[in-house]
C-alpha positions in Angstrom: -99.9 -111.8 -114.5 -99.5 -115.1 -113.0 -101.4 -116.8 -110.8 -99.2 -116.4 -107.8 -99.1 -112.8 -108.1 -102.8 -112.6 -108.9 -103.2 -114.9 -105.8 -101.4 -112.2 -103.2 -103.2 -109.4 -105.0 -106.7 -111.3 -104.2 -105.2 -112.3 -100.6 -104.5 -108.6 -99.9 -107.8 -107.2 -100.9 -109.5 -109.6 -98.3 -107.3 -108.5 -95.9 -107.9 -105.0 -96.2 -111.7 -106.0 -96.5 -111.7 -107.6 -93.2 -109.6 -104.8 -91.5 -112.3 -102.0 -92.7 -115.3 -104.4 -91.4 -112.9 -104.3 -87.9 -112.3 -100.7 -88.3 -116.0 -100.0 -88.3 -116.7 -102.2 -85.4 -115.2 -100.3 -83.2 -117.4 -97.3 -84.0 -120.4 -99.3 -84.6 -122.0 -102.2 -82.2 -123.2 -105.2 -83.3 -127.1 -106.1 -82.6 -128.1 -109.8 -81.1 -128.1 -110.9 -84.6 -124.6 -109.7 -85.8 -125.7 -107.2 -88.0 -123.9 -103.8 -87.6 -126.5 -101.6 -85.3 -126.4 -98.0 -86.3 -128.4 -96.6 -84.3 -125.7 -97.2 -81.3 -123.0 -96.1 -83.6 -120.6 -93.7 -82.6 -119.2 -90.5 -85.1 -116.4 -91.5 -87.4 -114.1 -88.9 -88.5 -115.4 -88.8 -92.6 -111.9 -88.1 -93.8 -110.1 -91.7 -91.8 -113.6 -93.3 -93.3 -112.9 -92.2 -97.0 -109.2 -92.6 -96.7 -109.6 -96.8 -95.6 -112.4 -97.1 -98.3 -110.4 -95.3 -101.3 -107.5 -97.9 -100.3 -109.7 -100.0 -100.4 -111.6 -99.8 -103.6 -108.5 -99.1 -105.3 -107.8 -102.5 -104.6 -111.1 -103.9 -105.6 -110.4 -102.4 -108.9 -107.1 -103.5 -109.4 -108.8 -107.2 -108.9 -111.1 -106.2 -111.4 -108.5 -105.5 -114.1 -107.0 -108.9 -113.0 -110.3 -110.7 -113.7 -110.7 -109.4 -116.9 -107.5 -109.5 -118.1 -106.9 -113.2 -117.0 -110.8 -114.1 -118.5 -110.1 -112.5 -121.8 -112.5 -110.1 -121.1 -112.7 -106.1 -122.4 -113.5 -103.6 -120.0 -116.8 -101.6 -119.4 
C-alpha cells in the first residue's frame, strides 16, 4: 500500500475516533476537569454503542495490518 492510501486510511480512523468520543458526549457530561463523568451519564442504547465501536475497531485493525505490513512485521 502506499503511503497516500495508508495516510487516508490513518486519517479516517481518527475521524471516526473523534466522532465516537463526540457521540458519547452527548450521553455522558464532562466533570470540571474534562474527564467524562459517569455518574451523570445518561442510558445509551447498547446496540447504536456496539454498532459505532465495531466500525470502529474494524478500522483500528485494518491500521494494524497496515503497520505491520509496511514495518515488515508478521502478525500475532
Amino acid at each position: 500500500m502506499d503511503k497516500e492510501k495508508a495516510m487516508a486510511e490513518f486519517k479516517k480512523y481518527e475521524k471516526m475516533r473523534q466522532e465516537m468520543y463526540e457521540f458519547l458526549e452527548q450521553f455522558i457530561p464532562k466533570d470540571e476537569s474534562g474527564r467524562l463523568d459517569f455518574e451523570k451519564a445518561k442510558c445509551i442504547d447498547a446496540k447504536e454503542v456496539f454498532d459505532k465501536w465495531f466500525k470502529l475497531d474494524y478500522q483500528a485493525r485494518k491500521i494494524r495490518g497496515i503497520a505491520i505490513n509496511c514495518l515488515g512485521l508478521k502478525g500475532e
